[in-house]
N, C-alpha and C positions, 0 to 999 in steps of 0.2 A: 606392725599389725594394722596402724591407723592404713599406713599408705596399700596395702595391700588390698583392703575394703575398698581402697578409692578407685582402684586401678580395676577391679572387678566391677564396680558399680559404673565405670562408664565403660568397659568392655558392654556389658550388658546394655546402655544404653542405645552404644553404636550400634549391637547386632537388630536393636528394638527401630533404631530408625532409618538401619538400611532394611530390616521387612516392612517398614511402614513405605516409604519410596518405593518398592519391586511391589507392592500391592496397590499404591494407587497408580502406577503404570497399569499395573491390571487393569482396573477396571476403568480404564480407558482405553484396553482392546487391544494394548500392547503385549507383543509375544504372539498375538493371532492375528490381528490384522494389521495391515500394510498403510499404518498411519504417516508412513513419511511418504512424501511422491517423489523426492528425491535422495539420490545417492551419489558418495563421492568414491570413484576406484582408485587409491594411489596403486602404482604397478611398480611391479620388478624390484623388490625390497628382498635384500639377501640376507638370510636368515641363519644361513648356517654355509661356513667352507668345510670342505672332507672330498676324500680321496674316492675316485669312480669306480667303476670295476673296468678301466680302461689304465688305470695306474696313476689319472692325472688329478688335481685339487681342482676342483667344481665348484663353483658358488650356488648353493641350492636357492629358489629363488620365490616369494608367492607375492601374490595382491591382497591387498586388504580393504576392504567394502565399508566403510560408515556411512548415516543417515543423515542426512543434508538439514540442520536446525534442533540436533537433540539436546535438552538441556540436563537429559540425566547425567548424576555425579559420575555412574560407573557401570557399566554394560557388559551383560555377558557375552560371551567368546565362541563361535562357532568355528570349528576348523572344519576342514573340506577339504579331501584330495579326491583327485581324480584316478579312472582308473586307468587300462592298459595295457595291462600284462606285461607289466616291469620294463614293455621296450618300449613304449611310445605311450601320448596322451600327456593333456598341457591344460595348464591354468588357463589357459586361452579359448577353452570348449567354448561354444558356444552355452551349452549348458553350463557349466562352471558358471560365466559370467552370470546366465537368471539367475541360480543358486546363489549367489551373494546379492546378486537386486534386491530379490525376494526376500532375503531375511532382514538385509540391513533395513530396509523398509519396516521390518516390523519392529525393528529396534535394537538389532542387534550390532555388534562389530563380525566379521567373517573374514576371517584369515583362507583366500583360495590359493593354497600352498601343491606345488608341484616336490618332487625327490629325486634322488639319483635314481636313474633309468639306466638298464644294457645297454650296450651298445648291437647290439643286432637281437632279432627272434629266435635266434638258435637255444639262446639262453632256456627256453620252454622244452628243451628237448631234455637237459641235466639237471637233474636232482642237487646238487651240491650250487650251481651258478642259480637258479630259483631262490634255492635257504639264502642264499646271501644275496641277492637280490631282495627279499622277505626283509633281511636284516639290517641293511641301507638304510629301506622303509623306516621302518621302526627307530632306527641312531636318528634319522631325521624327524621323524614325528617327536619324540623326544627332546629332540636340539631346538623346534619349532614351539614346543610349550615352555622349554628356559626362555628364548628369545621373549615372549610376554614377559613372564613372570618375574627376567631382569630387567626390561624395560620400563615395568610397572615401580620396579624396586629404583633401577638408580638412573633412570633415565625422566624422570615427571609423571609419568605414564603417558608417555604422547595420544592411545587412542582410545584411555579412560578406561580400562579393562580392567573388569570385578576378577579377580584369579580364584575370587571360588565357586565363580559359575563360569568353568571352560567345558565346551563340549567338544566330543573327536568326531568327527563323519569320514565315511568315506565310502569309493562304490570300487567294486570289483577286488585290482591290485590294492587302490585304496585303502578298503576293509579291512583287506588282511595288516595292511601297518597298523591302526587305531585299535582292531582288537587285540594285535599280539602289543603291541605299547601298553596295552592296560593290562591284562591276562594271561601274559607268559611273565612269569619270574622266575628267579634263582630258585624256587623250591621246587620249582615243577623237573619233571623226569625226564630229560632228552635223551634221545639215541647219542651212543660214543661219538659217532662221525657228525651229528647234527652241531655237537659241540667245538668239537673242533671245527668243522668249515666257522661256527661263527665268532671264535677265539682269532681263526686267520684275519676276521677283518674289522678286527677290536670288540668284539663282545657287545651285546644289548643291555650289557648291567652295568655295574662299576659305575662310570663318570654320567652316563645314561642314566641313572636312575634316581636324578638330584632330588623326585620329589616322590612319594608314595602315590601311584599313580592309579591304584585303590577305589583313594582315598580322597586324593584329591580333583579327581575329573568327575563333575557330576552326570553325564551317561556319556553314552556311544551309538554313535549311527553307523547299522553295518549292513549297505544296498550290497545284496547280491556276493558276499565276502564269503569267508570260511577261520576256522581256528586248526591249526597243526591236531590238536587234539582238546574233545569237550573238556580235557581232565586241566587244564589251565584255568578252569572257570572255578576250580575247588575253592580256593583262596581268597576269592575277592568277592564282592560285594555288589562294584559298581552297575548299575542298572543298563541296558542296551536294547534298542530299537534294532527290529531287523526287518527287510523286505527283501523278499527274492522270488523270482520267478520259478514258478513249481518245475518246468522242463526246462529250466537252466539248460545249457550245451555246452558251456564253459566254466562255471563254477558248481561245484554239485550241491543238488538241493541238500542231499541226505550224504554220506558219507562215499568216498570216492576218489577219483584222483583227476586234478584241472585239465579240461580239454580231453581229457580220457587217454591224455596219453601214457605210455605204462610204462615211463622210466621216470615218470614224478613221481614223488610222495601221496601218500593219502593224506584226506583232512575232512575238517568234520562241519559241512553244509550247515546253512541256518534251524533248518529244521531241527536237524541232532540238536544244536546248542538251544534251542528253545527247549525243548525236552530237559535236557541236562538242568537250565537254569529253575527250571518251574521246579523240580527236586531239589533243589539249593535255595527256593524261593528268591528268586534274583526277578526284580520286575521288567520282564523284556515282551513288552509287545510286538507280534509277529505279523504282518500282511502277506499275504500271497498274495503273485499277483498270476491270474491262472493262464499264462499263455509259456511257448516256448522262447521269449528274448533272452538278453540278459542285458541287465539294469536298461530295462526298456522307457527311463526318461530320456537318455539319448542315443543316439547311433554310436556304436566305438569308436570308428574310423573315424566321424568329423563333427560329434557329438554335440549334432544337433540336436533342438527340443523338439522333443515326441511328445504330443497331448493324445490323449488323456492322464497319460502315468505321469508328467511332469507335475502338474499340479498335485496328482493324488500322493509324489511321493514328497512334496512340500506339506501336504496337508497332515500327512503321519508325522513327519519331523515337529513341524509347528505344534500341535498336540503333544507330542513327546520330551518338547523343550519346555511350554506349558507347566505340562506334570509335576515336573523334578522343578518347577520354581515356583511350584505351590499357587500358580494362577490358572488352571484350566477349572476348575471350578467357581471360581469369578466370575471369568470371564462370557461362562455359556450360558449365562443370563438365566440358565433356569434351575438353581440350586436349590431352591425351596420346594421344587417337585422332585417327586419318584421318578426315576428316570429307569424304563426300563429297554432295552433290545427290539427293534424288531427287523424281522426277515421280508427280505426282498426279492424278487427272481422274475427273468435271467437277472444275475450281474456277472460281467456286464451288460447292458441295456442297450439294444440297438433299435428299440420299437415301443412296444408294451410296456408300462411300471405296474407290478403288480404283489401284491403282499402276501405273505399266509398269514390261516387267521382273522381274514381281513372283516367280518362281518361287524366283532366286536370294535371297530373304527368308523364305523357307518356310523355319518351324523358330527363329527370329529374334525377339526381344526384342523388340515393337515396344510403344510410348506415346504419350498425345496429351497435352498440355501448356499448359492456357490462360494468355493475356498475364500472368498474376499468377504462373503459375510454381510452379501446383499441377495434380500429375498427374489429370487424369480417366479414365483409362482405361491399363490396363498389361495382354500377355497376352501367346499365342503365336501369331506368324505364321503361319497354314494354307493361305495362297494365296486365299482366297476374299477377296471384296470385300467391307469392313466393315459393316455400317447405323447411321449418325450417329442414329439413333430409338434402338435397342435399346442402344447407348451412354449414351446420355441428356442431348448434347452441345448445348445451348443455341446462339442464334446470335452466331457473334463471330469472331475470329483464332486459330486453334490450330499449333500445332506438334507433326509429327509424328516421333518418334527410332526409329528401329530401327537395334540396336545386335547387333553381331558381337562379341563378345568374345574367340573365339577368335581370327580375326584384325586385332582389334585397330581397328576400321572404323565409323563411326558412319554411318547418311544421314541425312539433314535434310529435309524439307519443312515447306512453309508452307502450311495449307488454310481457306478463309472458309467456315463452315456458313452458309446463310441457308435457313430453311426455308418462308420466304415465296413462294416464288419457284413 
């Protein structure tokens, strides 16, 4: 009994002074801002061997991003895959690479992990080489979260990774691996033939499912993805970030089949699962981003970085990573106020910044604030509509605070300048 008390009371201590460490990282702007200026990419670290949909063993392969001088004990875990459409796209994007810059900067470890790929485009045409192509995905995203979690176990932990703060990201083909890795299980209902194509090429469950994936991944980032069906989300818990492009052309916003073409499967767009999850209470923050791209931070082809979405969709992630480690209220410095909403229009802004409502702000503290968390502009409210020129406000994600002090009230807006437009 004695020892049992004991074993409990420093369980308790440990979990009291790994939140004391992840909180005063907080409020030192880690998790939001890009306190490291450097990073180190080790490449080409093979993660997992398995057989391709070519017949032959493949070494799956990703980069791993750390912060160049971090003295934390243990850091969470971002994974990242790229998208594609199961025949092409590489850890190599250009994007991939700011995507792990950018976070390890803010203190993270990022795992930018690539998967077995088709061997040709055709694969888009059949419904059966797609599911398993889906299902690759997934044995590898799965094979990539043991790779941590036995390296952390019997390997020292070479890159210092907290295993109960992993996060799954991914854009496009991506997506679809991290949400079906977390939100398809044995319980859920497949079509006969769904099962079997993924019986041919060893199943998603069984040795795949070494850890309760629930349970143990604290959310999911899903750019521009989709789920087989909302009805996978019955079960589980885990919290998900979604962004997609309202006239997607490739992944459908709302329910649909990829690329429209009509010998896929249906599947069920961001929208639907945001709908789904707010019925099951699952906290999944949703951006639209209102134009026709798809995962408009970078081009498919050679996935270079598109500004202004690149930043804005770091800015949703970073927020979303924030949340689930209980530092985005730290961090915004202004906890102590009411923090309410407000509206902004157009967004995006290629000219004019202008508010509704806006009289009651006349006289009013107002600031804009880009993703790095450096003020570019502070003055007083006068009711007239701002000009993003005469500001000097480049194209990107800003935040806009106008603050009451007297009664104690902050608003909040979020505005995209793009002055291309």
């Amino acid at each position: 009994m004695y020892l049992s008390l004991v074993k409990v009371f420093f369980c308790i201590l440990f979990l009291l002074l790994s939140l004391s460490d992840v909180h005063a990282q907080c409020e030192n702007g880690r998790f939001i801002l890009p306190i490291f200026s450097q990073t180190k990419r080790t490449k080409n670290i093979a993660y997992h061997r398995a057989q391709n949909s070519n017949g032959n063993m493949q070494d799956v392969m990703m980069d791993v991003f750390e912060p160049i001088g971090d003295t934390m004990a243990l850091r969470p875990l971002v994974i990242f895959q790229h998208g594609g459409a199961y025949w092409t796209g590489t850890k190599d994007y250009e994007s991939q690479i700011a995507m792990g810059e950018a976070f390890a900067k803010r203190g993270y470890v990022v795992s930018s992990a690539t998967y077995r790929l088709e061997g040709s485009p055709l694969s888009l045409l059949f419904q059966e080489l797609m599911l398993k192509a889906v299902g690759r995905g997934v044995q590898d995203t799965k094979a990539l979260v043991r790779y941590f979690f036995n390296s952390a176990r019997d390997s020292a932990n070479p890159y210092k990774i907290d295993t109960t703060k992993i996060f799954l990201c991914g854009a496009s083909a991506g997506a679809f691996n991290v949400m079906h890795a977390v939100y398809l299980d044995s319980t859920d209902n497949l079509p006969a033939d769904w099962k079997n194509w993924l019986n041919q090429i060893g199943g998603v469950f069984g040795e795949y499912d070494f850890i309760d994936f629930g349970s143990k991944i604290l959310g999911v980032v899903n750019i521009n993805g989709a789920l087989g069906d909302k009805s996978y989300l019955d079960n589980e818990q885990t919290p998900f970030l979604s962004v997609h492009n309202i006239w997607d052309p490739e992944i459908p916003f709302n329910r649909g089949q990829p690329y429209n073409i009509p010998t896929l499967m249906f599947v069920d767009g961001s929208n639907i699962l945001h709908q789904k999850a707010q019925s099951l209470n699952i906290y999944n923050p949703f951006y639209i981003i209102p134009d026709w791209g798809h995962t408009s931070y970078s081009t498919d082809l050679f996935g270079t970085v598109v500004q202004p979405f690149f930043d804005s969709t770091v800015w949703y992630m970073q927020h979303f990573f924030a949340h689930q480690l209980g530092c985005d209220n730290i961090i915004s410095g202004i906890k102590n106020y009411i923090q309410h909403d407000t509206e902004i229009f157009p967004n995006p802004i290629f000219d004019m910044l202008n508010f509704k409502n806006s009289t009651s702000f006349i006289g009013k503290q107002i600031s804009i604030i880009d993703v790095n968390g450096a003020e570019k502009y502070i003055g007083v409210f006068n009711g007239k509509p701002l000009s993003i020129r005469d500001i000097g406000l480049q194209n990107g994600l800003y935040i806009i605070k106008i603050s009451d002090t007297q009664n104690q009230t902050t608003h909040i807006g979020k505005m995209i300048v793009n002055t291309t437009f």
